[in-house]
N, C-alpha and C positions, 0 to 999 in steps of 0.2 A: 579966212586964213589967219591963224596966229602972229604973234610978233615974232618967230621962232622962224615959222618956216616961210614968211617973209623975208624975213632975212637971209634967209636959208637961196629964197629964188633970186635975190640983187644979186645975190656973187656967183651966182650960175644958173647959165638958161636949158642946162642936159640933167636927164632926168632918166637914167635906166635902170631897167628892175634886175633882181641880182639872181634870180633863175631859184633853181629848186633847192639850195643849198641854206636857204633858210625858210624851208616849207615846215619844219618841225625843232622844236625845242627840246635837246636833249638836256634830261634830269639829271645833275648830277649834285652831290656835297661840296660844299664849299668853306673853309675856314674863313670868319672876318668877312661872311657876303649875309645882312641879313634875308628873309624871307619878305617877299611883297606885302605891303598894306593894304593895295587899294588901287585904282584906277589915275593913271596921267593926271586926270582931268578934274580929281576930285577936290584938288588942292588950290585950284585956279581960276576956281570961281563962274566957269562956262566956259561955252565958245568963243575964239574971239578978244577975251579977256585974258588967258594967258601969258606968266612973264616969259622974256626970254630965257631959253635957256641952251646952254655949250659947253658940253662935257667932252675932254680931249686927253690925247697921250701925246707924251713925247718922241719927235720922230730924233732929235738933238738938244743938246744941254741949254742950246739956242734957240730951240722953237717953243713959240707962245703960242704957238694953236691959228694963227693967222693962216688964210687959205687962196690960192698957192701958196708954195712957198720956195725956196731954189737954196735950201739948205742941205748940206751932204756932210758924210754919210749916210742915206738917207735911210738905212738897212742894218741899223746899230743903235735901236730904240733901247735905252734904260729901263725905261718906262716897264719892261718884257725881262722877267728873271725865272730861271729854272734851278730851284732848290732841290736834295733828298731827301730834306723830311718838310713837315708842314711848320717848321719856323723857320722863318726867311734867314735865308743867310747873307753873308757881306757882300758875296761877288756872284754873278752867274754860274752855272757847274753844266759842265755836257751831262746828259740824264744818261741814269743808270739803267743798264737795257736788263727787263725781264722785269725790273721790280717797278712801286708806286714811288711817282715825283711828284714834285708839284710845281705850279706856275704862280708864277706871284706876276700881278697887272697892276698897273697904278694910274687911277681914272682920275684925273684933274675936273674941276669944276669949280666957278665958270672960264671958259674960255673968252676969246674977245669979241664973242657975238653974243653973251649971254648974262644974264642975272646972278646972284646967291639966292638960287633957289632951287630945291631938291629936285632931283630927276630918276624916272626909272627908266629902265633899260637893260638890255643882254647884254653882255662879255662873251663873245664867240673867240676860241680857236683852233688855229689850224697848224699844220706842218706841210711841208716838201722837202727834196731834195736839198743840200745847201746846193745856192748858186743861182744865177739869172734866169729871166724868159721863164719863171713858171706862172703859165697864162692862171687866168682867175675867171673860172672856180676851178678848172678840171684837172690844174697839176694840184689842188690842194686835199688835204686829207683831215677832216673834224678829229682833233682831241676833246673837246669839249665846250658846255657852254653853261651861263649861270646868269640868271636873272637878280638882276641887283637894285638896291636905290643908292644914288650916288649924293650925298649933301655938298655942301662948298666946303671947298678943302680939298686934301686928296684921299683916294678910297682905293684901299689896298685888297684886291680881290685875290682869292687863293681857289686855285683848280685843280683836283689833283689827276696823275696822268697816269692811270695804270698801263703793266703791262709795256713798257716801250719796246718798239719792236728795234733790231739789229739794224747798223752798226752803231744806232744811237746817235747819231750826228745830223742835225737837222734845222731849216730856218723855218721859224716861226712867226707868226701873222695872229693879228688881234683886231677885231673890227666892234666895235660899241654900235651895236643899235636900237635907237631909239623912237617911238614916231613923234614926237616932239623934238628930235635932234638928228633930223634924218642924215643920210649921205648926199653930197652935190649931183655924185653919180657914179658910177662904176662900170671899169670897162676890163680887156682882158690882161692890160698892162698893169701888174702890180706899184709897181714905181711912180705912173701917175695917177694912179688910185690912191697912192699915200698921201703925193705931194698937193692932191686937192680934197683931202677929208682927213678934217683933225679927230674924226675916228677910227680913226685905223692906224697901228704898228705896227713894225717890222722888225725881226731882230735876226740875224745871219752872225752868234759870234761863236767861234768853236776853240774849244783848251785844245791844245797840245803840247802833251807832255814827254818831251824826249828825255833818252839818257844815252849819257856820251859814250859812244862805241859800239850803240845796242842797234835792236832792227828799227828799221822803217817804222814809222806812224803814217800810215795812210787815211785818207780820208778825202771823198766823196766830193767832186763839183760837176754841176748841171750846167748847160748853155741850151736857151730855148729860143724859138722864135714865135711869136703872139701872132704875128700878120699871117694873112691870106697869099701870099708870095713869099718864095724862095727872099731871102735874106741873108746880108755877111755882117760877122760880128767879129769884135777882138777878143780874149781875155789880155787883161791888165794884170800886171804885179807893182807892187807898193810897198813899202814897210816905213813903221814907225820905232822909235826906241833902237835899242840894241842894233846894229847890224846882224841877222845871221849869220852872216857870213865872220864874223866875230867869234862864233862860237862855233867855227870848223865846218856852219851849216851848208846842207845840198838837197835845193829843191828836183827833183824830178817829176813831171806830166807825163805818166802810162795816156795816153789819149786812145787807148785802143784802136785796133783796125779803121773803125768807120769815120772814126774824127779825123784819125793821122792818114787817111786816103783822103779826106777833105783839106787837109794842110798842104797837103802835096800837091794836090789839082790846084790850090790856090796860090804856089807859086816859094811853099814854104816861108810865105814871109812873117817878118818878124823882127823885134831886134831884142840884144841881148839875151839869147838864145841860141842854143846847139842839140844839135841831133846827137842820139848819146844811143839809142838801141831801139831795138825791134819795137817802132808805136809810141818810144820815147823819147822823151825832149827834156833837156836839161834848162831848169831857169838858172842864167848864171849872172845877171845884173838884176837881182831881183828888184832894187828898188826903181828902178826903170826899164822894165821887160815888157815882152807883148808877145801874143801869135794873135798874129791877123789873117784877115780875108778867109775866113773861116764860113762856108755855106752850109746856112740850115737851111733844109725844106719847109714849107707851112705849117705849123703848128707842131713841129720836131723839137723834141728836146732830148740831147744826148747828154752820157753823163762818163765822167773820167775820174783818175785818180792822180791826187796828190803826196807823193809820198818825201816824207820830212825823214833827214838824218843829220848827225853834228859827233861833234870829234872830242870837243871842249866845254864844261862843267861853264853855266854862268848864272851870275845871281843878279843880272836883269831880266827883264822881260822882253821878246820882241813882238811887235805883231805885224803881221805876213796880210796884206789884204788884196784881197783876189777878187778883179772885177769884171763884170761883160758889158762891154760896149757896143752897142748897134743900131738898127732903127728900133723906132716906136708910133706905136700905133695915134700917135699927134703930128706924124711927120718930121719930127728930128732925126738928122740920120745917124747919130751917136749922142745918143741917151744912154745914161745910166740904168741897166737893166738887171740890178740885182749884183751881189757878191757876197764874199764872205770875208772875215776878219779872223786871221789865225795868230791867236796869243799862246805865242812857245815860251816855253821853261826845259831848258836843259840841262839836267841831273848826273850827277856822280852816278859811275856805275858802283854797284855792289861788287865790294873783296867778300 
């Protein structure tokens, strides 16, 4: 056994295989990923004799790659950037649907179980739904993947993403695999899949661009459940910056028929929160709201809409973060099971 994956079994004794989702290597170009040299093994002198090595991302501007770890946000990876053309830009951009984007990944190495010493390895990713409870593998969808060597330092890998299909709004998943830098393990909660493999990212953050007086910005969230049992979950509302509510803003949750028949059987609870129309709920304390006691079936993930509107022109920023709380497949009964992060700009209408 190497010093790598030694290491690899002191800090976990679970070891599952991740199914058919990485049974084949898709080909794709890559800006800033060179082409492979050579085999693991050729660098290291034998079996055995290999150094360590831990190549990682950031799940926070906090996290050193240490495995667990109980740092939050844990679905707001930097680390994970979506540009429109193949030079990275300042800030993350929601992808432009129909045309070529690209991903920009930033692979650190070494981490705190590891040497300065080069590593190879894939860059897989994926998309879903934005929003919690999307199990792993079968809520996620391959954008691509790109076989890289990673030196000490950071390794700026570029993906690009044709083709993005409608409405363009989606959370993103990054997993490095290595067999010299394996995973602890993998199970179908994304959430403790991060927090125990400093290979894997998460990034759930979505622009929204309103302008004062204009339509709705709607946009897309999923509530899933991973377990084998019916299961209750909350969504959470939060904001940072700005109030919304500062800038004239009004959340409403369309939860369509089958969620808001499930709000109701559950006793419509909630706080800061009002029923507003047919299937609709109005969030009106956003920075302290909730719909609870919300029952998904096993392996159900439904999915609703958010629609954003504002009255008042502002030149902060706010961000709106939207989260699902319920069980997990470790037995906590209110785990962090995914959300999203919604950074609104609201604009002057057009004379």
């Amino acid at each position: 056994m190497s010093t790598r994956l030694a290491g690899r079994a002191r800090r976990s004794t679970l070891a599952l295989l991740t199914g058919a989702a990485l049974a084949t290597l898709l080909s794709v170009t890559s800006a800033g990923a060179a082409p492979l040299t050579g085999p693991a093994d050729s660098r290291a002198g034998g079996v055995g004799t290999a150094s360590a090595v831990d190549v990682y991302m950031q799940d926070t501007p906090a996290d050193l790659g240490f495995e667990p770890h109980a740092l939050n946000p844990l679905w707001q990876s930097s680390d994970i950037k979506v540009c429109p053309t193949a030079v990275e830009c300042a800030t993350s951009q929601n992808p432009i649907v129909g045309q070529r984007n690209y991903i920009f990944i930033k692979l650190r190495n070494p981490g705190p179980y590891g040497d300065s010493v080069m590593e190879e390895g894939t860059i897989w990713v994926y998309r879903t739904t934005p929003g919690g409870g999307a199990a792993w593998p079968g809520a996620w969808t391959q954008i691509g993947a790109m076989a890289v060597p990673v030196y000490p330092g950071v390794t700026s890998v570029t993906i690009p993403w044709d083709d993005v299909p409608g409405p363009g709004h989606f959370c993103l998943l990054a997993r490095w695999v290595s067999p010299n830098d394996p995973m602890t393990f993998e199970g179908p909660d994304i959430g403790v899949n991060t927090r125990h493999n400093n290979n894997i990212a998460w990034r759930n953050v979505d622009s929204v661009a309103v302008t004062a007086g204009g339509l709705a910005q709607i946009r897309p969230f999923a509530i899933g459940n991973t377990l084998t049992r019916p299961a209750r979950s909350s969504v959470v509302f939060g904001q940072t910056g700005a109030p919304f509510q500062a800038a004239g803003g009004r959340l409403v949750a369309d939860l369509g028929p089958t969620l808001f028949e499930r709000w109701v059987k559950g006793g419509k609870a909630g706080k800061g929160v009002r029923e507003v129309g047919r299937n609709q709920v109005e969030i009106v304390e956003i920075g302290q709201a909730s719909l609870d006691n919300l029952e998904l079936n096993p392996g159900e993930r439904l999915v609703f809409s958010l629609n954003f509107t504002a009255t008042v022109p502002t030149q902060e920023r706010t961000a709106v973060n939207v989260t699902q709380i319920g069980p997990d497949t470790t037995g906590a009964a209110r785990a962090d099971l995914g959300g999203v992060r919604y950074d609104i700009t609201v604009a002057q209408r057009a004379k």
